[in-house]
Every structure is written in C-alpha cells, then in structure tokens.
C-alpha positions, 0 to 999 in steps of 0.5 A: 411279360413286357408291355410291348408283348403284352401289346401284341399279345392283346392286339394280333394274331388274335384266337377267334371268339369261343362264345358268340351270338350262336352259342350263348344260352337262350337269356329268357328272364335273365335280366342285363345293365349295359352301361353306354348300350347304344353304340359300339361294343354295348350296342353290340352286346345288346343285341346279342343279348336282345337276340337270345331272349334277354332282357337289356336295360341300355343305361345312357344319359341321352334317351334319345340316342337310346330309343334309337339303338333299341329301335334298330336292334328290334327291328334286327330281330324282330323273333326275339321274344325279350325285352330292351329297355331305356335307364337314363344314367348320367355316369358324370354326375354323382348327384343323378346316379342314385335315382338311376338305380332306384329306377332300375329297382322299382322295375326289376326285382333282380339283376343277373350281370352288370356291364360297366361298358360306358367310358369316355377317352382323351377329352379336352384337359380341362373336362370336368365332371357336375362334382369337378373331377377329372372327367375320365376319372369320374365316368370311368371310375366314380360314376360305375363304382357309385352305380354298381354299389347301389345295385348291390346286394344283389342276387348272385350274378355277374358284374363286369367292370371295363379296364383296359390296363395304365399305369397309376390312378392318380390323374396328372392335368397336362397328360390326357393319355396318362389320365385315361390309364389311371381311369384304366387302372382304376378299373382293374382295382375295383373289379379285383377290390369287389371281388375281394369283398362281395365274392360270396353274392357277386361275380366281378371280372375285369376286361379288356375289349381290345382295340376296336373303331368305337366312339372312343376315339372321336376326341383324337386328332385327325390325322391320328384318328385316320390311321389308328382306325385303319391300321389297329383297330378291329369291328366294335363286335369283337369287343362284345365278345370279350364282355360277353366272355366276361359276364356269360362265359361258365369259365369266368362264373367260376369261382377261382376266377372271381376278379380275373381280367379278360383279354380280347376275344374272351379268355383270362390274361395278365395285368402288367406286373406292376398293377398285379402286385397291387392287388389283393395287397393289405394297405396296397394300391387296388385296396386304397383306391377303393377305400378313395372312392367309397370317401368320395362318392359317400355322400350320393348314397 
C-alpha cells in the first residue's frame, strides 16, 4: 500500500467506531494507566474508562493540570462508582520514572492495561530531555519503554503503546518532522518487540489515533496550525476510541493479534512495508531498537 493511500486510508471515509462508552463492559476493579490522561485523547478515555467503573490512574507531571481533569470528569459522571486517581510522571526525565512505578505499585496490587497515551510533537530543534536526548525520542519512546518495563511482570493484561507510523528511528537534528517519525517508528518496534518477548503475560497493541485537534499540535506555526485543524483533523474522542479498541476490544486481547497496529477508529491496519519488514527480524530494526533502549535507560532501573 503507498503512503498516499495508507494516508487516506487511515484519515477519510473513516467506519464509525465498533466499541464506545455504550458498549464497553462495566470496568468495576479493573485497574488503568493513562499516560498524558488530562487532556485530549487521554482525557477522552479517561472518562470512558471513569464512566464504566474503572479505576484511571491519570499519569502526568504536572498535578495541577491533573486534578483539573479529574475534577471535571467527576463532575461528568457523578454515578460512577470507580475511581481516578493522580501519578505524577515525568516521561522526559529517566531519573523520576522509577519512583512513579514504585508509587503505582505500593498502591495497586495489579494492573489491567497500560496506555502509553502521553507524547509530544515537533518541539523546538534544540528540545533536549533531563539525560540530553532528543525530546521526541526520549518522551515518545525512552520515558514509556523505561515506564512500561518497571510495571512488569505483571498480571495479564494489556499494554498499549501510541504509534502513528515514520519512517526510521534515528533522530536527525535539522528536521523536527523527521524526529517525530522516528519517535513513531520506534513505537511500532517496541510494541511489536514486547509482544515478541512478554506475550505469554502481556498483550501489546500498537495504535495509531488518527488525526485529532489535541495539543499536539501547539508547537505548529500558525498559519499551518489553522488550517490542519480545520481541514484534517477530527474530535479528540475519536481517538479514544482507537485506544479503547486497542486495549478492550476482545479482537485485540487475542492472541494471534498479539503486537498488531490499530487504525483509527478501532480495527487492525498495516505499517508501511518497509517498517514491517523490521519486525520480528533476527538481528532487524524493531529488534535493535530494543536492544538501544534497554542500553540506554539500564542504569534507571
């Protein structure tokens, strides 16, 4: 499939979501990670979640934003009988990541689906990480890989890891785009990598959201911003359908679906060829990229 109707296919004439807030099974002790939970798509699954008796734990550095989304989905659905809770998490910073886990597992004695939700977009060039990474590359890809490998082993449950697709994961200084689609790219891998090694306890699915109007896009240029938002971008709602496709869904808790990639609004796509010929390859890209971040956050464990 080209990247042109790969594009297409992912972005219009979309079908309408097949699992929602009025079809998801009551949550009731089911225990979530929402990653970025306090605005746009995780705010969304949040309160889908909240709303079905679960129990959110909304992961974010800043509390106050936070307690600010809890707030308001409460008051939303004020019958809910689950719970919402704050983990403070600093994805750009290797150094914290640990004491968030230990936080989480003090306070829950297990977890049922991880949603490596959070991510940032097209910074300034020079946007470094607390350890000097590229700052796509270290919140999109190091800060989860770091996260989601202290939480396990865990129950069996699910893990779903954001990716949206690129076309390499080496960052390359002069080109923002190019660096989020590395970050992208690396998502893929690791999802398919975890999936690979953990499948007998964890159930790791890849997503793509869909084009959504989140704060993704607040390091675009204006003009740019204006007419994306208006033109190609649909309800950040939607894209919490696609995770919720990706981490409730009973198609996507099968096995033989174990590391597939989930297309707006919840059903199972393609990567691009070239990605897919990387996976599940001895010595390949998803394989080594893995191997990378294991070297390179080792000493946070």
């Amino acid at each position: 499939m080209s990247v042109f109707s790969r594009l297409y296919h992912q972005s219009f004439f979309l079908p309408q979501p097949t699992l929602t807030g009025k079809n998801l099974p009551d949550q009731h002790d089911r225990v979530t990670i929402i990653t970025g939970g306090y605005a746009g798509v995780g705010f969304e699954l949040a309160r889908i979640i909240y709303q079905r008796n679960g129990i959110v734990y909304i992961a974010f550095r800043s509390q106050i934003k936070a307690e600010t989304a809890i707030s308001t989905i409460k008051a939303a659905s004020p019958a809910s009988k689950g719970r919402l809770e704050f983990l403070q998490l600093d994805l750009s910073d290797l150094s914290t990541i640990n004491a968030s886990a230990e936080a989480f597992v003090t306070r829950e004695q297990l977890l049922d689906v991880l949603v490596n939700n959070a991510g940032v977009m097209a910074p300034p060039l020079d946007s470094k990480s607390a350890q000097g990474y590229e700052l796509q590359m270290a919140t999109n890809c190091l800060g989860p890989f770091l996260f989601t490998k202290l939480l396990l082993p865990s129950p069996p449950g699910g893990v779903s890891i954001d990716a949206c697709g690129g076309t390499t994961v080496t960052p390359h200084d002069k080109d923002k785009q190019a660096n989020y689609g590395a970050s992208k790219t690396g998502n893929v891998f690791l999802a398919s990598e975890l999936a690979r090694r953990y499948g007998d306890s964890v159930q790791s699915n890849a997503f793509n959201p869909g084009n959504l109007r989140t704060e993704l896009q607040r390091n675009m240029g204006g003009a740019t911003r204006w007419v994306v938002e208006r033109v190609l971008l649909y309800p950040p709602v939607y894209g919490g359908y696609t995770e919720l496709f990706a981490g409730w869904a009973e198609e996507a808790g099968r096995r033989e679906m174990n590391g597939g990639y989930v297309i707006p609004w919840g059903r199972f796509g393609d990567v691009r060829a070239d990605v897919q010929a990387e996976i599940g390859k001895e010595g390949g890209k998803a394989e080594r990229f893995w191997d990378w971040c294991e070297r390179e956050t080792e000493g946070y464990l």
